[in-house]
C-alpha positions in Angstrom: -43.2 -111.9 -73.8 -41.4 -108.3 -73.7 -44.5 -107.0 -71.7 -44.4 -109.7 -69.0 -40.2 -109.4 -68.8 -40.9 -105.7 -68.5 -43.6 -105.9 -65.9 -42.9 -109.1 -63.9 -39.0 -108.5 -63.3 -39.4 -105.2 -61.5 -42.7 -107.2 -60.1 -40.3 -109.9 -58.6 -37.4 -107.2 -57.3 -40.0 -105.3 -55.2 -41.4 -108.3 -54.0 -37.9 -110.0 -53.1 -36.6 -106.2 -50.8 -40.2 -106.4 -49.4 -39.1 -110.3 -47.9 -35.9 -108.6 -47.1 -37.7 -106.2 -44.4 -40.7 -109.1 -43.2 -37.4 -112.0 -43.0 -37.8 -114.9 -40.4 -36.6 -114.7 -37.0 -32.9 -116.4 -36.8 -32.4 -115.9 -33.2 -31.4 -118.8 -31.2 -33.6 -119.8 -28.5 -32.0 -120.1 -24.7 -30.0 -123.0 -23.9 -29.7 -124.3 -20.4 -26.3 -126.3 -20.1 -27.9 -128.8 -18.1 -30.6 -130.0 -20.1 -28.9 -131.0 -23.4 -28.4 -134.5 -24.8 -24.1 -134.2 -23.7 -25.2 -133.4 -20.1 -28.2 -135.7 -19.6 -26.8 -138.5 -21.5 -23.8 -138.4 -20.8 -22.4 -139.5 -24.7 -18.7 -140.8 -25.3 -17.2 -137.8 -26.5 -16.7 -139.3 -30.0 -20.2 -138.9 -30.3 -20.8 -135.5 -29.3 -18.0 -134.7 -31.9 -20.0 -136.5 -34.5 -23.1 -134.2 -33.3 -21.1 -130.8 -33.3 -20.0 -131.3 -36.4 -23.0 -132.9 -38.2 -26.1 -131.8 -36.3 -25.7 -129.0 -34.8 -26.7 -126.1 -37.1 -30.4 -127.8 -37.3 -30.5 -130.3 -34.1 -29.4 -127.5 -31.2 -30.1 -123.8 -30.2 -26.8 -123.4 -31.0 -27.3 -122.7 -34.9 -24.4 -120.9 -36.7 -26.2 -119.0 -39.0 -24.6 -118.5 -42.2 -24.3 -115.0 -44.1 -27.3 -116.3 -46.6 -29.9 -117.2 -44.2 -29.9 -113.2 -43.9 -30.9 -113.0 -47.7 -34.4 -113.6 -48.9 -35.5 -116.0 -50.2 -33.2 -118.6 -49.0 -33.2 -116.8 -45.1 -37.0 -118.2 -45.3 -35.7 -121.6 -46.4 -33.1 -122.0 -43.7 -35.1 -120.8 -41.0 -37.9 -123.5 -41.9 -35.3 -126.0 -42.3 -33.9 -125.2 -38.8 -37.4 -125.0 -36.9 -38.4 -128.5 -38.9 -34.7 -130.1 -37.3 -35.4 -129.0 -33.7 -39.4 -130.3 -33.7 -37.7 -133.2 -34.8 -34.5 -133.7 -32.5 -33.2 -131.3 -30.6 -30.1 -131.9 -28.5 -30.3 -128.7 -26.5 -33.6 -129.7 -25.1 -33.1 -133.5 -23.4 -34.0 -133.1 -19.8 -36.9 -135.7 -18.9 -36.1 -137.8 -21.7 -35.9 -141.7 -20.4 -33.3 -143.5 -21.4 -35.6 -145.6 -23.5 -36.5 -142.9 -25.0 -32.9 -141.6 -25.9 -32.0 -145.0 -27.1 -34.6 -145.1 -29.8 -34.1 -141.4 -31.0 -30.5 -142.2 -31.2 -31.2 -145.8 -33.3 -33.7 -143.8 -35.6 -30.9 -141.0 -35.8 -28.3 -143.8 -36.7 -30.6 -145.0 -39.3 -31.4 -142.0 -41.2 -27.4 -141.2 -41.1 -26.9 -145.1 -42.6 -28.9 -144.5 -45.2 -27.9 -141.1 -46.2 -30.9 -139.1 -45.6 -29.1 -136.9 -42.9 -27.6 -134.6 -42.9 -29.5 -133.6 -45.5 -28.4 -133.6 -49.1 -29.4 -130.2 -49.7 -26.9 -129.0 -46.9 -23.9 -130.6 -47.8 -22.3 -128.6 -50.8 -22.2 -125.5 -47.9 -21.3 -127.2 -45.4 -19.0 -130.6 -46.3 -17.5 -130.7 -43.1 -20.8 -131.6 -41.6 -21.0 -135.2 -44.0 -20.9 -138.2 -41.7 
């Protein structure tokens, strides 16, 4: 057990500065002010509050990256977490979306929020301000 302590620990350090240097891009893409969800749809302003305060980090190109997305491992974690939210929904990109089509992603967005599964779990205790 001493052997694999003394072996695997430094093992792990070397391995964790090494993901410090090779870290995930955290850049925020371009955003054109007239192609996002506030000036396409044209929302109530309650709910673009709702969205600022909620979705934003992982549903915009406006992330605010916190000071531990810059540390490895977890800057790995939040980067994935943020590409997986835009694929998903991303308010900053809206332009040519119907209005059929912005109804239903909004109903689906209502429903995951209903039930609890966004924002998600995990990102609460960081960021309670963001709970809906």
């Amino acid at each position: 057990m001493k052997k694999l302590i003394a072996c695997g620990l430094p093992l792990l350090v070397a391995v964790i500065i090494v993901m410090q240097f090779l870290g995930p891009e955290t850049a925020n893409p371009p955003e054109d002010p007239a192609a996002t969800f506030a000036a396409v749809a044209k929302p109530p302003a309650e709910v673009m509050n709702v969205i600022g305060r909620g979705c934003r980090d992982c549903h915009t190109n406006r992330t605010a990256w916190p000071w531990y997305s810059r540390i490895a491992p977890a800057s790995f974690l939040v980067a994935r977490g943020v590409a997986i939210g835009r694929a998903n929904l991303n308010f900053s990109q809206w332009r040519g979306i119907s209005p059929e089509v912005t109804a239903l992603r909004m109903t689906e967005a209502c429903i995951e929020v209903t039930r609890g599964d966004m924002p998600l779990p995990r990102y609460l205790p960081a960021h309670p301000e963001a709970k809906l």
